[in-house]
MARVEX-955915 format. One record per atom (N, C-alpha, C): atom name; x negated, y negated, z negated; residue in one letter. Coordinates in steps of 0.05 Angstrom, whole numbers. Example, Ala and Ser with C-alpha at 12.3 -4.5 7.8 and 13.67 -1.06 7.14 Angstrom:
<sites>
+----+--------+--------+--------+----+
: at :      X :      Y :      Z : aa :
+----+--------+--------+--------+----+
:  N :   -264 :    114 :   -156 :  A :
: CA :   -246 :     90 :   -156 :  A :
:  C :   -264 :     66 :   -156 :  A :
:  N :   -257 :     45 :   -142 :  S :
: CA :   -273 :     21 :   -143 :  S :
:  C :   -258 :     -1 :   -157 :  S :
+----+--------+--------+--------+----+
</sites>
This chain:
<sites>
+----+--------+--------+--------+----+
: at :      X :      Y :      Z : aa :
+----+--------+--------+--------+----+
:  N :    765 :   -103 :    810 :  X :
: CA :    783 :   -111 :    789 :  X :
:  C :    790 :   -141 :    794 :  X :
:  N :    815 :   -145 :    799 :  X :
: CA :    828 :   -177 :    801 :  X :
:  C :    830 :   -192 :    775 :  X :
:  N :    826 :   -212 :    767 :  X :
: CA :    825 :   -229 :    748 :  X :
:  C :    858 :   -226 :    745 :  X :
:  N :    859 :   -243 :    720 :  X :
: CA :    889 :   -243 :    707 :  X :
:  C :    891 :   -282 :    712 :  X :
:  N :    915 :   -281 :    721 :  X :
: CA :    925 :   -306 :    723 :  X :
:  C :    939 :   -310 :    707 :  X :
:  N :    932 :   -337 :    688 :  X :
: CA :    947 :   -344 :    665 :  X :
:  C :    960 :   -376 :    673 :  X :
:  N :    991 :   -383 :    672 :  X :
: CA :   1000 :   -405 :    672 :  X :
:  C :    998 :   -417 :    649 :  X :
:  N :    967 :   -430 :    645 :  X :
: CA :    958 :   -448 :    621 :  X :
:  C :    981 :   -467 :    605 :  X :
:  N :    992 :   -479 :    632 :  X :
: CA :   1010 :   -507 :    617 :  X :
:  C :   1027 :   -513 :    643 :  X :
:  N :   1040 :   -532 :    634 :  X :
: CA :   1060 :   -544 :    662 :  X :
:  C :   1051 :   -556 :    689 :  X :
:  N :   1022 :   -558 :    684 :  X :
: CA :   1014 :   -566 :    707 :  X :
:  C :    984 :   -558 :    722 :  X :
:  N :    980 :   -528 :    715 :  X :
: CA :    949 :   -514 :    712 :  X :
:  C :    957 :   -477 :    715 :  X :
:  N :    932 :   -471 :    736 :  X :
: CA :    938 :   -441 :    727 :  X :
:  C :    914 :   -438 :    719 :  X :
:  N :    900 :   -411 :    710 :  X :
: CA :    873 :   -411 :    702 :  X :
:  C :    873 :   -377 :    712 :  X :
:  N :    849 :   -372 :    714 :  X :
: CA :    839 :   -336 :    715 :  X :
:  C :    814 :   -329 :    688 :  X :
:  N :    819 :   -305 :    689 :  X :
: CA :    805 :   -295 :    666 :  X :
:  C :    794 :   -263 :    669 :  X :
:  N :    779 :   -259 :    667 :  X :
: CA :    764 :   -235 :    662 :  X :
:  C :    783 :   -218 :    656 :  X :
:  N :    793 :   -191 :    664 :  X :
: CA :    816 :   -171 :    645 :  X :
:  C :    804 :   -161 :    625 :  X :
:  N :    779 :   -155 :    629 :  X :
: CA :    761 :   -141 :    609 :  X :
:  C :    748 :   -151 :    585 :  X :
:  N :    743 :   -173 :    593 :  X :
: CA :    725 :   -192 :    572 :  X :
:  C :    740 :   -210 :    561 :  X :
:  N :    760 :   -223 :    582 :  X :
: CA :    780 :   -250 :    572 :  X :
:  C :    767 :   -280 :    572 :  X :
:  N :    741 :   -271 :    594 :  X :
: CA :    721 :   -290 :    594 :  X :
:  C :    741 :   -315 :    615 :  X :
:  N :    748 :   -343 :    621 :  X :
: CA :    758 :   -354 :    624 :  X :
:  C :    737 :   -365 :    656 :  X :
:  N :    745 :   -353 :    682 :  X :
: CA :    736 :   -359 :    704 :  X :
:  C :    738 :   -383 :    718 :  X :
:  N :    762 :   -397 :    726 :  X :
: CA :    776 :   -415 :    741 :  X :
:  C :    798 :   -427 :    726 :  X :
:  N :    807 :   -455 :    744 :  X :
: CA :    821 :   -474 :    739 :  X :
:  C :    830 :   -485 :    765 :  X :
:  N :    859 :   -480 :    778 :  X :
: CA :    872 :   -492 :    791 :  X :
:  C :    893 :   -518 :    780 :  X :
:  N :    894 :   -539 :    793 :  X :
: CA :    913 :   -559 :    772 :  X :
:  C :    937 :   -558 :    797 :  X :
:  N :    963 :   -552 :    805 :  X :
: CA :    979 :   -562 :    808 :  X :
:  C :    976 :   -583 :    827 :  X :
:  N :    966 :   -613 :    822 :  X :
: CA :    967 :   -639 :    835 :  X :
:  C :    943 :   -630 :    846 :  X :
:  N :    930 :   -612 :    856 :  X :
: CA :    900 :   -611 :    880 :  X :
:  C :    897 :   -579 :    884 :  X :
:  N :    917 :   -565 :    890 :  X :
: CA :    906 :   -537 :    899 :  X :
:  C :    889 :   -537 :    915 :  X :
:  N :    876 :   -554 :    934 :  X :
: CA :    857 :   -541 :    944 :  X :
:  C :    826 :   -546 :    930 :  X :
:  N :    823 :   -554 :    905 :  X :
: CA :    810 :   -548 :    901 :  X :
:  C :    805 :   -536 :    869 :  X :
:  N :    781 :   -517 :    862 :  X :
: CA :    790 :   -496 :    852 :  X :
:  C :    764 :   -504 :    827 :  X :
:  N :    765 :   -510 :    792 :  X :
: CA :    748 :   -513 :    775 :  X :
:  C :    734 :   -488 :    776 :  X :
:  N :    706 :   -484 :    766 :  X :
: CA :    692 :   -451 :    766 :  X :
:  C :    681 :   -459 :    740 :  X :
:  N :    683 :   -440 :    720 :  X :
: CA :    669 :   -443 :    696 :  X :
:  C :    640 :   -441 :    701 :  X :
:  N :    620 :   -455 :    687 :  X :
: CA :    597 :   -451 :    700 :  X :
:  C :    592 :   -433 :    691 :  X :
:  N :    588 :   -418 :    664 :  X :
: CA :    574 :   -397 :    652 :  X :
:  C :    584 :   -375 :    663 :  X :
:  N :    605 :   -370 :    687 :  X :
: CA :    605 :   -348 :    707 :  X :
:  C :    595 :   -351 :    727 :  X :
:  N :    568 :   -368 :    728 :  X :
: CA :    542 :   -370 :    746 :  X :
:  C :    526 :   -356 :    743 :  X :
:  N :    511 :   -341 :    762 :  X :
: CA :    488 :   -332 :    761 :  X :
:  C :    471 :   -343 :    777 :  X :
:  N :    448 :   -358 :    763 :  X :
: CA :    436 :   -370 :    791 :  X :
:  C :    409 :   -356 :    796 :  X :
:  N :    417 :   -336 :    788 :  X :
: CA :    388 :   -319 :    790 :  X :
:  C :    400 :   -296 :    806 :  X :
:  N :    426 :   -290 :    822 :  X :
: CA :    446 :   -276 :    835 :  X :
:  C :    429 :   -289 :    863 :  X :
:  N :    430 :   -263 :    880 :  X :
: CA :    423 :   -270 :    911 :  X :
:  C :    449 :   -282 :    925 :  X :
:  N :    476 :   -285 :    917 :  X :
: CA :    492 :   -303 :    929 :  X :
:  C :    484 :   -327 :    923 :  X :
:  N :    492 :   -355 :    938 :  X :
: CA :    485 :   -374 :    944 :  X :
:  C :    510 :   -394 :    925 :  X :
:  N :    498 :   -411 :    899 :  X :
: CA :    511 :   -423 :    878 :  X :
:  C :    514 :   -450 :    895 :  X :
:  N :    544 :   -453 :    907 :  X :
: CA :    547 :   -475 :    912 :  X :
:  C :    549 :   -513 :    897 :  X :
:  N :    535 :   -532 :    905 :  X :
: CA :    539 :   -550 :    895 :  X :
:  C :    568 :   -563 :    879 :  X :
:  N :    560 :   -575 :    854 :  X :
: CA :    581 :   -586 :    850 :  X :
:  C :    595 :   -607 :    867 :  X :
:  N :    620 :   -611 :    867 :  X :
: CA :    630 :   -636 :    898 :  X :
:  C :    638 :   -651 :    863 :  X :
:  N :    635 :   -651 :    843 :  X :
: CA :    642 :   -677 :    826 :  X :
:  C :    631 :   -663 :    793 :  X :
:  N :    629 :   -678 :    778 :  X :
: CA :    630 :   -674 :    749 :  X :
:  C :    652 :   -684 :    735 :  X :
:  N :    667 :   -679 :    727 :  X :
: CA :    697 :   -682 :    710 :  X :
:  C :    684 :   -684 :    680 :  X :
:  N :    710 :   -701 :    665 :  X :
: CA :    705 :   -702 :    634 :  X :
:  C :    672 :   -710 :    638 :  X :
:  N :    657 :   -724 :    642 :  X :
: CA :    630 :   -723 :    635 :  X :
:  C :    623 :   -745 :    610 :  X :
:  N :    643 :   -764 :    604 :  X :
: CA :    641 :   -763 :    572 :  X :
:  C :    646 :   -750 :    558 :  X :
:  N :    659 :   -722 :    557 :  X :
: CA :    664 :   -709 :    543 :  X :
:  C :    645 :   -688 :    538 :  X :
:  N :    623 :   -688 :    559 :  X :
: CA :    607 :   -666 :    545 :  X :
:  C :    586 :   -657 :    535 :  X :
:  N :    571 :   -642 :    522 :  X :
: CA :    559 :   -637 :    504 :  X :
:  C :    536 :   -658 :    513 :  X :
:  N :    527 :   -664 :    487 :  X :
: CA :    499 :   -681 :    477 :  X :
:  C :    481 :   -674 :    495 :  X :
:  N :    478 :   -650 :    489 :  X :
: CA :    449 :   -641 :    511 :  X :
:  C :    457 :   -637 :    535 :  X :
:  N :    478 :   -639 :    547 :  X :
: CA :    471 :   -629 :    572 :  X :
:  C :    469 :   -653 :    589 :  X :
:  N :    455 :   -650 :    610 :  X :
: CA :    447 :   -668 :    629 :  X :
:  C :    450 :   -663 :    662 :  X :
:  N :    463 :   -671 :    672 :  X :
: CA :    477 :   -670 :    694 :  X :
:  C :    454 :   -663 :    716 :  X :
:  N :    454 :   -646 :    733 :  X :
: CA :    430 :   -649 :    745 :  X :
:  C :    439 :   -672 :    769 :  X :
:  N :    419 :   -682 :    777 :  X :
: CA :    422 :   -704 :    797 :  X :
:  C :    424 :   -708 :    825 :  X :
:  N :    448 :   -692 :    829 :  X :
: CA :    455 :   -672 :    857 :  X :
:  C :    470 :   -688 :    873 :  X :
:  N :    474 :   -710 :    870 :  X :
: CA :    496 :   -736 :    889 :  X :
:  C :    526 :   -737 :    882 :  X :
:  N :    527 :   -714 :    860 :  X :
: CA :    555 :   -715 :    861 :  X :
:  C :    565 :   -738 :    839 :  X :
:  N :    598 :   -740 :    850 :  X :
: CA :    603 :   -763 :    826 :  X :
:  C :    607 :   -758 :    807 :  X :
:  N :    604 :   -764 :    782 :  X :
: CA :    611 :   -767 :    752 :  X :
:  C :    636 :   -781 :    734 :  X :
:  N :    664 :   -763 :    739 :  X :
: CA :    685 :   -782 :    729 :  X :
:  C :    685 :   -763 :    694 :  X :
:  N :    697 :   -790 :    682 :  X :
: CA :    706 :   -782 :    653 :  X :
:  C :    728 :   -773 :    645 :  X :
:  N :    751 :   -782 :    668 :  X :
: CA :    780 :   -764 :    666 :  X :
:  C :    782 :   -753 :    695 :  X :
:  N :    805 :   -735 :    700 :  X :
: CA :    810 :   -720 :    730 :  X :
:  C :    824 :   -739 :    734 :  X :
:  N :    819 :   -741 :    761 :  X :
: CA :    836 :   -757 :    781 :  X :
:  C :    826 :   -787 :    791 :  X :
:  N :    803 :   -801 :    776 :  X :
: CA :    794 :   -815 :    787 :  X :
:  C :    790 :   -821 :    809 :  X :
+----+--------+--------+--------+----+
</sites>
């Protein structure tokens, strides 16, 4: 089953679950090659291999508790830094 591609906004596509409507990915327009992954469509208890984050985006923006694990990647507060 192929995900549904939704043109979010003028400058973003996104994919989504057909079934669930669960919200997968984030391409922006200004950086197709690289591709946002929702995390909670992680399994890291999955025998495929959970690749590292290459950055943390919005990281003032997010939740109280969460805490970045300390993997070398950088930490911006807006995209495009």
């Amino acid at each position: 089953m192929e995900p549904t591609i939704w043109r979010s906004s003028d400058t973003a596509s996104r994919t989504f679950c057909p079934r669930c409507g669960s919200t997968m990915t984030m391409v922006l327009d200004k950086d197709p090659s690289s591709t946002g992954v929702a995390a909670g469509t992680l399994d890291v208890n999955s025998e495929h291999l959970v690749p590292r984050a290459g950055k943390h985006i919005f990281y003032k923006e997010r939740a109280g508790w969460f805490v970045a694990p300390d993997d070398g990647s950088k930490k911006f507060d807006v995209w495009g830094e």
